[in-house]
C-alpha positions as CSV (number, residue, x, y, z in Angstrom):
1,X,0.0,0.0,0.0
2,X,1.0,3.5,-0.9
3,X,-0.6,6.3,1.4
4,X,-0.9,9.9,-1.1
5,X,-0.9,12.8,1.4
6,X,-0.8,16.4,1.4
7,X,-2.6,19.4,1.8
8,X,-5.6,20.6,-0.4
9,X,-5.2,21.9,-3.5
10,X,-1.7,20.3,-3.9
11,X,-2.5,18.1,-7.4
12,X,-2.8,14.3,-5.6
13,X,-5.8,13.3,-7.8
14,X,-4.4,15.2,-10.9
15,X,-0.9,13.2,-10.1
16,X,-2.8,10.0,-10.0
17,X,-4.8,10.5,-13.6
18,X,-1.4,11.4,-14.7
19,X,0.8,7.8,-13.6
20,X,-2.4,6.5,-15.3
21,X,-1.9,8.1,-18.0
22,X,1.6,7.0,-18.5
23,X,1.3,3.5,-17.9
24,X,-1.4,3.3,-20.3
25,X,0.3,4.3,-22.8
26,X,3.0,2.7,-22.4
27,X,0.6,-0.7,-22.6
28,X,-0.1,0.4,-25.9
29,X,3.6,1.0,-27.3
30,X,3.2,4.3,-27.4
31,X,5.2,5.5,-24.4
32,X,4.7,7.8,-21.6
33,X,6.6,10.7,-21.7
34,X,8.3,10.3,-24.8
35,X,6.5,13.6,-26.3
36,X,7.8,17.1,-26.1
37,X,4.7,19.7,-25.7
38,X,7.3,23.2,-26.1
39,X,8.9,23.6,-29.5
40,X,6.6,22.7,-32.2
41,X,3.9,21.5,-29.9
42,X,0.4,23.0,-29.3
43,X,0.4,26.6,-28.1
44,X,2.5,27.5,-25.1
45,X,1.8,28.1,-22.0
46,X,3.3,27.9,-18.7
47,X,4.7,24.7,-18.4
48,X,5.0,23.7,-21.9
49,X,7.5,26.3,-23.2
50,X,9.6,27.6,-19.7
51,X,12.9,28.2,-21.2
52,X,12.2,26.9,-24.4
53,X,13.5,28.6,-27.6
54,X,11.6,29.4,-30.6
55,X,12.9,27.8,-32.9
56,X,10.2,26.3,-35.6
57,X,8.0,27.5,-33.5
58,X,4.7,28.7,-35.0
59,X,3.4,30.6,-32.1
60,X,6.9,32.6,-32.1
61,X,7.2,35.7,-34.5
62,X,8.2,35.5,-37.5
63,X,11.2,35.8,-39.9
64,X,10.3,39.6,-39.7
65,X,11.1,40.2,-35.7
66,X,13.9,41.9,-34.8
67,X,14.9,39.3,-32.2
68,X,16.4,36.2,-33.2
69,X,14.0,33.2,-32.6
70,X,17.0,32.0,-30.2
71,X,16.4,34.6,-28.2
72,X,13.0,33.9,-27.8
73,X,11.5,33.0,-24.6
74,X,7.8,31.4,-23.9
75,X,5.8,33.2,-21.1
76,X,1.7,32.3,-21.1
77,X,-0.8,31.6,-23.5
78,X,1.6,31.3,-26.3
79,X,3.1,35.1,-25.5
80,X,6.9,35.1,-26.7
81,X,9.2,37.8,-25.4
82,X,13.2,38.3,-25.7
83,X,15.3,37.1,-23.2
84,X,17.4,40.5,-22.6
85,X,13.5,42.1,-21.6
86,X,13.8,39.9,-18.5
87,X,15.4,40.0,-15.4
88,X,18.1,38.0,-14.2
89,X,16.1,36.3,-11.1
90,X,13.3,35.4,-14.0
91,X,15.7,34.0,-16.1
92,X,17.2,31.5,-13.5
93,X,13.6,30.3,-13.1
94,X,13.1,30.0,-17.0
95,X,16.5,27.7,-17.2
96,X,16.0,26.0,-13.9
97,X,12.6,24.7,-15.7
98,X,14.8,24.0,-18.9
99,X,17.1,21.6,-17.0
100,X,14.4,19.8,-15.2
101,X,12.2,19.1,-18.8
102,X,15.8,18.0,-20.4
103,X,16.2,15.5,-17.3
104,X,13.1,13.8,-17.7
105,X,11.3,15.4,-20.4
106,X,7.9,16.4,-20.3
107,X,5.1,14.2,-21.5
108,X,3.2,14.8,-24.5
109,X,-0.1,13.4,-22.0
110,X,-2.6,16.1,-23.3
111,X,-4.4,18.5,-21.5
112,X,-5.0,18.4,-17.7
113,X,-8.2,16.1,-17.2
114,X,-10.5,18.1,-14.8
115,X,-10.2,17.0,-11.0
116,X,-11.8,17.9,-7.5
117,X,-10.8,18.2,-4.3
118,X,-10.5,14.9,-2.4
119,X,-13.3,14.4,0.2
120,X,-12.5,11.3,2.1
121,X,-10.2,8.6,0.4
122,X,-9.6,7.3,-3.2
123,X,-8.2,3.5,-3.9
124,X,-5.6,3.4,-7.2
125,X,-4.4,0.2,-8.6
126,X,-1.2,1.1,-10.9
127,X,0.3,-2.0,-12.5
128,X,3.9,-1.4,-13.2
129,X,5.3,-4.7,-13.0
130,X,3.4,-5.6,-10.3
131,X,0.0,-3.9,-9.3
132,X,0.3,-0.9,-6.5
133,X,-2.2,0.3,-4.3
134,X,-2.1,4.0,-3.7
135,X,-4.3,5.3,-1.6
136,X,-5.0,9.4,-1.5
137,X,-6.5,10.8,1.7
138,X,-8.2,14.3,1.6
139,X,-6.0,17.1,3.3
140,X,-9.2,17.8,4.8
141,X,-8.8,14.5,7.0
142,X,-5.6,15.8,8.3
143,X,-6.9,14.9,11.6
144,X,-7.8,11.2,11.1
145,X,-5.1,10.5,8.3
146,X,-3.4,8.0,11.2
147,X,-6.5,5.8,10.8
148,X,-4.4,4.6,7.6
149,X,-0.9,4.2,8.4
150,X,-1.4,0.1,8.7
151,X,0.1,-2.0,6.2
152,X,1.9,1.4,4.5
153,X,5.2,0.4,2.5
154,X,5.7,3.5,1.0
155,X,4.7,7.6,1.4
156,X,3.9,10.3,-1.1
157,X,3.8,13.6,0.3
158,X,2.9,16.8,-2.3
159,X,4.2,20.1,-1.4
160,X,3.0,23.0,-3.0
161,X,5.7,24.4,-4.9
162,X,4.2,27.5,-6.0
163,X,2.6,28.9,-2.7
164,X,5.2,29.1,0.0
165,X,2.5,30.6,2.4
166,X,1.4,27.1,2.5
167,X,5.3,26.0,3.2
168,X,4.5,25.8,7.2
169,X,1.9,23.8,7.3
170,X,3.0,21.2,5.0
171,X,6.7,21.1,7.2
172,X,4.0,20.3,10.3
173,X,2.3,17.8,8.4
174,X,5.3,15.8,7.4
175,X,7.4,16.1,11.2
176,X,4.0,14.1,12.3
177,X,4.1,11.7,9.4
178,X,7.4,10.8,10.1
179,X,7.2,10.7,13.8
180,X,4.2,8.0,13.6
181,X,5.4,4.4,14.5
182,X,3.1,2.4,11.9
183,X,5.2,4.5,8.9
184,X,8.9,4.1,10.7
185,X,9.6,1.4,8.0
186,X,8.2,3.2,5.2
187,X,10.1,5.0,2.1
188,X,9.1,8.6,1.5
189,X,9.4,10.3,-1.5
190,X,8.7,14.0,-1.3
191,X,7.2,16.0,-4.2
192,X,7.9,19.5,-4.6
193,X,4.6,19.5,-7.3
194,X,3.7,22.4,-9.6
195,X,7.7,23.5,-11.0
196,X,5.7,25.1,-14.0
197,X,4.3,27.8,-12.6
198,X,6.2,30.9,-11.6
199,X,6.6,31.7,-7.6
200,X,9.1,34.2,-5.7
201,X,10.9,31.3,-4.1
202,X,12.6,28.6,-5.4
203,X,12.1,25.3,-4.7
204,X,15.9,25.4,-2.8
205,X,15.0,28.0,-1.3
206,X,11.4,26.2,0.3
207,X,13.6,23.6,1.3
208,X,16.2,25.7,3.3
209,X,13.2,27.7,5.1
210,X,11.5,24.2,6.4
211,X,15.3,23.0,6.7
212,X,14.4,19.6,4.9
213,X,17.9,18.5,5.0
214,X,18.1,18.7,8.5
215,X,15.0,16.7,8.4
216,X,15.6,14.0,6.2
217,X,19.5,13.9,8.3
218,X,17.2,13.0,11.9
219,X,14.3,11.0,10.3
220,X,14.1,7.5,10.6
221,X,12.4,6.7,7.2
222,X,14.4,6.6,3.8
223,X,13.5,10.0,2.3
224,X,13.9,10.9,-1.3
225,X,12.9,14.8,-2.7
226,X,11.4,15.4,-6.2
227,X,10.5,18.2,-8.3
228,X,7.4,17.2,-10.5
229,X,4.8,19.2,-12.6
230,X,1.5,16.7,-12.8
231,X,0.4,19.4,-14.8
232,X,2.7,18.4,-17.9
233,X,4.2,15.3,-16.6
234,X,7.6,16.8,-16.0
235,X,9.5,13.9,-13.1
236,X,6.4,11.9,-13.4
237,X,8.7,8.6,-15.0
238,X,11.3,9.4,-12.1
239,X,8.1,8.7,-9.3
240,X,6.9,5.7,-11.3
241,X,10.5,4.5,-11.2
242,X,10.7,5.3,-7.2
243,X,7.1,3.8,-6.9
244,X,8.8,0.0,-9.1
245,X,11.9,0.0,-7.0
246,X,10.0,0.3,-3.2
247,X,7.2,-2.1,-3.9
248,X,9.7,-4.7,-6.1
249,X,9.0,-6.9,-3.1
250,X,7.0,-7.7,-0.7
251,X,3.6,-6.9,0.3
């Protein structure tokens, strides 16, 4: 069994459709996150084109714009502006989403399919090899989330990476998960969701103010930290991969 926690609003049902998704399609041979949605693909938006350049583009300008389609970088809603308009703190954001779609690409999985809030708890079989059970609690059942720790191998927490006023009551949310004896044995793998959308802190940064390191140093669980977008499938092979390795064996 794998418990899905987190606060509201943080993209657990969204992540689920997603690792659906994938795995479907890679039953059919067409695989899971083999697309690219930035150059070439549908119009931009955030997400899809952070840090991408223009080239071939056909929502970039054309031939006729003074900038140079390498110089081109996507905003929202298919907007394209030069990189020397933005700032330098900007920019860092723009590449750090570059480097983290060139690690583990972003899948070509379509438009987000609409989701709800969580009210109560959702069962997930995912067959990757062998069939996993996830289980996604409502942040709303904060309080009575301890009525499910039994028979938990493994622990996906989401963090809300773009709305650090949220940061402090995530950090108390996960010092209680990992102080509860039913999950001491359990791997955790902790997912810094939503990397596409812009935010005044960076995901470094959120981890320095909850001091994370210093967490996962004291913890007694093996910890493992993410960045995802469920959004556009950005890390998503990464936690499918963590999800094969923890539940190889066993129950």
């Amino acid at each position: 069994m794998c418990l899905l926690l987190g606060a509201t609003g943080v993209g657990k049902s969204l992540l689920v459709k997603r690792l659906q998704t994938i795995l479907q399609r890679r039953a059919r041979g067409t695989g899971g996150t083999g697309g690219h949605l930035g150059v070439g693909g549908r119009g931009a938006d955030v997400g899809d084109a952070w840090g991408e350049r223009g080239e071939g583009t056909r929502d970039a300008p054309g031939a006729g714009s003074p900038w140079g389609l390498r110089e081109l970088v996507g905003i929202r809603g298919g907007i394209w502006t030069p990189r020397a308009l933005l700032c330098p703190a900007l920019l860092g954001v723009l590449d750090r989403r570059a480097q983290l779609s060139s690690q583990d690409g972003k899948g070509d999985l379509g438009d987000p399919p609409p989701t709800r809030p969580t009210v109560g708890t959702d069962l997930t079989d995912l067959t990757a090899h062998r069939k996993i059970t996830i289980r996604e609690l409502g942040g709303c059942m904060g309080p009575i989330w301890p009525s499910y720790y039994g028979n938990c191998r493994s622990l996906l927490f989401m963090v809300d990476a773009s709305n650090p006023t949220q940061l402090s009551a995530s950090c108390v949310q996960l010092l209680g998960l990992l102080s509860a004896e039913p999950l001491a044995e359990a791997a955790v793998l902790v997912l810094f969701n939503k990397t596409d959308l812009p935010c005044y802190m960076t995901v470094e940064e959120m981890k320095s103010l909850i001091r994370l390191p210093d967490i996962i140093a004291c913890a007694k669980q093996n910890i493992t930290v993410a960045e995802v977008s469920a959004r556009t499938g950005t890390g998503l092979t990464g936690v499918l991969r963590w999800l094969q390795d923890t539940h190889r064996t066993g129950r």
